[in-house]
N, C-alpha and C positions, 0 to 999 in steps of 0.2 A: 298690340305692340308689346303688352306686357304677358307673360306669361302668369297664369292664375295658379298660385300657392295655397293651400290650406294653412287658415293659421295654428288647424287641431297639429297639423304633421311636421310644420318646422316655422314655430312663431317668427325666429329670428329674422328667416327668408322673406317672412312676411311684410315683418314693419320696414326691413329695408326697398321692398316691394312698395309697398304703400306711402312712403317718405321721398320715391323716386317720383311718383306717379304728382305729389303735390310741388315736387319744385317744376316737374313739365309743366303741370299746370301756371307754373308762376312765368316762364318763359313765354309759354304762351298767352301770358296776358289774363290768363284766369285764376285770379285772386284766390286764394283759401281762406276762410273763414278768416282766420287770427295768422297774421305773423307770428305772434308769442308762440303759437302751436308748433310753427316749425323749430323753432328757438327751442322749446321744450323735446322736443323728438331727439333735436341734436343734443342736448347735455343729457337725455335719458342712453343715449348709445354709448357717449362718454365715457360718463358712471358706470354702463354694464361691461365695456371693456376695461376699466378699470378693476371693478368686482371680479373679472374671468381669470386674473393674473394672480395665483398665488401669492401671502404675505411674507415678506422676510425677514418679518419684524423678528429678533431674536438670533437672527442669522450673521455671523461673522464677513466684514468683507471680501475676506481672502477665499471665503468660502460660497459664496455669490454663484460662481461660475459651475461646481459644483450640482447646486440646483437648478440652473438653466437649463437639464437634458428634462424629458418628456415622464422617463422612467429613471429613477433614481436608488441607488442603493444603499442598504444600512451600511453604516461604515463598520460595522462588526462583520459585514461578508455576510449576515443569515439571511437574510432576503431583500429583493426588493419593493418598491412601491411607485404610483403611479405620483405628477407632480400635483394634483387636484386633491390627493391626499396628505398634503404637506400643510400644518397647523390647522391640521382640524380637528384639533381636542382629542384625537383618539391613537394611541400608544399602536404603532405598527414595528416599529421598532426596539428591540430591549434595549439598544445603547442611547435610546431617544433622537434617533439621527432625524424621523422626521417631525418630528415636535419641538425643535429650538424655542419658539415662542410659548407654549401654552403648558401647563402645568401635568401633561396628561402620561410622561414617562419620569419617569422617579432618577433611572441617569441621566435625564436630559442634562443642557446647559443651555442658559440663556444668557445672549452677549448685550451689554450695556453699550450703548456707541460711545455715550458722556463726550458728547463735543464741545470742547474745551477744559477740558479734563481729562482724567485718567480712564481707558474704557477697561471692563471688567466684565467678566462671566460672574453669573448668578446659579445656582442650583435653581430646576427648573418648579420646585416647589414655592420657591419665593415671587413667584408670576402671579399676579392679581389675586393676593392675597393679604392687601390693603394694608399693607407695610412698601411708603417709599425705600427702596433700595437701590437705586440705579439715578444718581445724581440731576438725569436728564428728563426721570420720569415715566420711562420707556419698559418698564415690567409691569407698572398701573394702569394702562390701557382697555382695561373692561368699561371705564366712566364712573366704577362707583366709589372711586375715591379720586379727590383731584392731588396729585402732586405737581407743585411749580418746581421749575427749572433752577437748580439750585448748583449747577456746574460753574466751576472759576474761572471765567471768563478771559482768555489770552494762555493758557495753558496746552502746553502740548497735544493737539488731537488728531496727530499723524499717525495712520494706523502700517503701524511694522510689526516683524513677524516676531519682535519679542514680547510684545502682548498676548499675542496668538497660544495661549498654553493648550497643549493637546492632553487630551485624555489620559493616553500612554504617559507624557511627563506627568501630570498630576498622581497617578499612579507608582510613579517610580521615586518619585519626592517622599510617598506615605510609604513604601517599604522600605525606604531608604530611615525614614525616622523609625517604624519598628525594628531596623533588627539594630540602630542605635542603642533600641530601650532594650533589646534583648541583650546587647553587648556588655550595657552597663550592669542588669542584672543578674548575668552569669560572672563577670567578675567582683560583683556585692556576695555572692554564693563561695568562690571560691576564695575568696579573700578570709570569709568567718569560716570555713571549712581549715584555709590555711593556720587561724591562729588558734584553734583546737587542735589542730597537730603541733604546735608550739607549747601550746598549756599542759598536753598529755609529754611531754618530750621532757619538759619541767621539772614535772610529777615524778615521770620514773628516775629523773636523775637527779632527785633530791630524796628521792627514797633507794637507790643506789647508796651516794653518798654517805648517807647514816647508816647504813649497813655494813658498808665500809670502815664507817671511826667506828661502832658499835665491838664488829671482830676484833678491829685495832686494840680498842678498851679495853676486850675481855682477858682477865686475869689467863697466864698461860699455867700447865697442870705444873708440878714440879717435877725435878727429873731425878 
């Protein structure tokens, strides 16, 4: 009735194989060893399809959908990657597009949900590096530190796109303040530049002027 699987060449096939063969058995009136066993088989499939799904922990909701394809791409356009390689520790991306959660690209971003509170992006160096930062707890996820829930309870936690800061803005915010500081420092430059051309202007027309009464002063020959 059943087809025979190796469990060397596709375990998977197998224990689904073998978990069919014990409920026929239960239908047809021949007991299995343990109920608990079946009980157990069923939450061990649970678990392992829970384990096969990718983490999102870090991931923005608006950006959810995003990682839902199979094969996904860095948002800087330089390549892509597969969705089994999305937080797992290891930098495929320079813009950290697929490392949201784990500390393993240097520009990643890690999103704080802080439900009932303010949510906030993290620099992805501040992930499991046993400093609570993220109100809800949610960047200390490795277990070796516990941070409690410390978000304000009845606070705005409706996620709109003016939370959402991209990249590109965060970028354009910091040039926007450098060439502030370069503004103010070229007019600091040419402001002492301008009042040396005032103090030399001074000069010559206070040594002008005594030149002037001096000629005035001097005795004329006689005639």
């Amino acid at each position: 009735m059943y087809e025979k699987v190796s469990s060397s060449d596709c375990p998977e096939a197998y224990d689904f194989v073998t978990a069919g063969k014990i409920l026929t058995e239960m239908e047809a009136g021949h007991s299995p060893k343990s109920m608990s066993f079946v009980l157990l088989l069923s939450f061990c499939f649970f678990f392992a399809s829970v384990r096969s799904v990718p983490s999102l922990i870090g991931v923005h909701p608006l950006d959810e959908k995003y990682y839902s394809s199979e094969v996904i791409k860095c948002k800087d356009g330089s390549r892509s990657f597969t969705i089994d390689r999305l937080n797992d520790d290891f930098c495929d991306c320079v813009d950290g597009t697929d490392e949201p959660g784990t500390s393993a690209c240097a520009r990643g971003k890690f999103y704080c949900r802080n439900m009932g509170s303010t949510p906030r992006f993290l620099f992805s160096s501040r992930v499991n590096d046993h400093i609570c930062d993220c109100c809800d707890g949610s960047d200390e996820y490795d277990g070796n530190i516990f941070c409690p829930n410390t978000c304000v309870m009845g606070g705005n936690a409706a996620y709109k796109n003016s939370y959402y800061i991209s990249t590109s803005r965060d970028v354009d915010v910091i040039n926007r303040k450098v060439k502030e500081e370069i503004t103010k420092e070229d007019l600091f430059h040419r402001l002492i530049g301008l009042k040396l051309v005032i103090i030399l202007q001074q000069a010559w027309l206070s040594s002008f002027c005594s030149a002037l009464i001096l000629s005035t002063l001097k005795p004329q020959p006689a005639g």
